[in-house]
C-alpha positions in Angstrom: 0.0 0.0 0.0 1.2 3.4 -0.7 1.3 6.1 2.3 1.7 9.9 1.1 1.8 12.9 3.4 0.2 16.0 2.9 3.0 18.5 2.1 1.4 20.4 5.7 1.9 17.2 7.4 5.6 16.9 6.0 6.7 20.8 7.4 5.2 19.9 11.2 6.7 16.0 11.1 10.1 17.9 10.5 9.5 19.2 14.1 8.1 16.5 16.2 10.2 14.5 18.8 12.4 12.3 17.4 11.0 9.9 19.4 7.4 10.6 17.8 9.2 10.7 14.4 10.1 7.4 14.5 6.7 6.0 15.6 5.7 7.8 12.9 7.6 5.8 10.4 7.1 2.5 11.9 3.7 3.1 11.0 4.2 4.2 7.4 6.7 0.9 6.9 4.0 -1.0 8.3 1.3 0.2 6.2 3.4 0.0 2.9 4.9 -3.6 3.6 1.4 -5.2 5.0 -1.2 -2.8 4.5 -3.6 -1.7 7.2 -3.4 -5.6 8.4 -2.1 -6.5 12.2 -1.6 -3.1 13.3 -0.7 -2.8 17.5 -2.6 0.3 17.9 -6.6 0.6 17.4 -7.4 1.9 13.7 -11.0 3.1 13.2 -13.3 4.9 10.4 -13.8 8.0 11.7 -17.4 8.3 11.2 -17.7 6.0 13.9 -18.6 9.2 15.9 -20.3 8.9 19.0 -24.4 9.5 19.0 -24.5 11.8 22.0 -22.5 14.0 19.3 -24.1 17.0 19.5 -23.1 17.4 15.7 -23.0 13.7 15.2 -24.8 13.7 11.4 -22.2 16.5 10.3 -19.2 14.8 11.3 -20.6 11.2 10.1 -21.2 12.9 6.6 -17.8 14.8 7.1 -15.9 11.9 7.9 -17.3 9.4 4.9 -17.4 11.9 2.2 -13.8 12.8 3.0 -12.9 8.8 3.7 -11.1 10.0 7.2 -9.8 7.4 9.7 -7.7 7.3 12.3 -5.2 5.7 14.0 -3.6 5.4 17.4 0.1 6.1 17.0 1.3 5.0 20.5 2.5 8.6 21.1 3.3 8.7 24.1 2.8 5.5 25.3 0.3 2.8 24.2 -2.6 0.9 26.9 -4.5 -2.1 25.8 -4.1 -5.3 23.6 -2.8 -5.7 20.8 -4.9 -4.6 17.9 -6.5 -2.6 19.7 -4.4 -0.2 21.8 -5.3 2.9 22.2 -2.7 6.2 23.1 -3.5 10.0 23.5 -2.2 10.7 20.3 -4.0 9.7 16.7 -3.1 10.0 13.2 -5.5 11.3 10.8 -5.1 9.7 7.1 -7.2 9.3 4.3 -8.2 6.4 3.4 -8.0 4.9 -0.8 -8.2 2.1 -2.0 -4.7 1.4 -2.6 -3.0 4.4 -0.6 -3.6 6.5 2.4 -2.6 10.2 2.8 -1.3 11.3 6.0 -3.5 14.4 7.3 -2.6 15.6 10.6 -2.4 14.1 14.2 -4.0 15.2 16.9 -4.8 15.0 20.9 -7.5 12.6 22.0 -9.7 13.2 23.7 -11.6 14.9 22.9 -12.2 13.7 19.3 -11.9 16.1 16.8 -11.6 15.6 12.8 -9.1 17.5 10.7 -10.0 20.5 9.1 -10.8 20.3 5.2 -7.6 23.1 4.9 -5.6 19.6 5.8 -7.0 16.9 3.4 -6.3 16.6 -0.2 
């Protein structure tokens, strides 16, 4: 599978952590040697919203129009099972059917889905 970044995404990688530079790109070698298959950290649609959402509908449609998922990165630390561990930090990507584009990463919670300024 092919990963891209959004040329926005590549100027603010350039000043994260080291530390969360290189979780970054264990993720990206993942994803281009296996695909989205046997990931540690939890990796959801993010129109899975949650219905007490007071703008639930918008950010459903937002969220499938734009093909937006998400995945926790293990920044700083992951909790859980593997699979399905969860961290305070997420990766927002775009999801294609043979690629994903990199969009932004962001606190969590609360859940909040990247601005249309950051997708492609």
């Amino acid at each position: 599978m092919k990963v891209i970044f959004t040329p926005q995404f590549k100027l603010w990688l350039k000043n994260y952590p080291k530390a969360d530079q290189i979780k970054i790109g264990l993720f990206v070698e993942h994803v281009k040697q296996f695909g989205l298959n046997n990931l540690q950290g939890r990796n959801k649609s993010s129109d899975n919203v949650p219905t007490d959402d007071p703008n639930w509908l918008q950010k459903v449609k937002y969220a499938q129009a734009y093909r937006l998922w998400h995945y926790h990165i293990g920044i700083p630390d992951y909790a859980g099972e593997f699979g399905d561990m969860a961290s305070e930090y997420i990766l927002h990507y775009q999801r294609f059917d043979d690629e994903i584009v990199i969009v932004d990463m962001s606190a969590y919670p609360p859940f909040e889905l990247p601005s249309i300024d950051r997708l492609i």
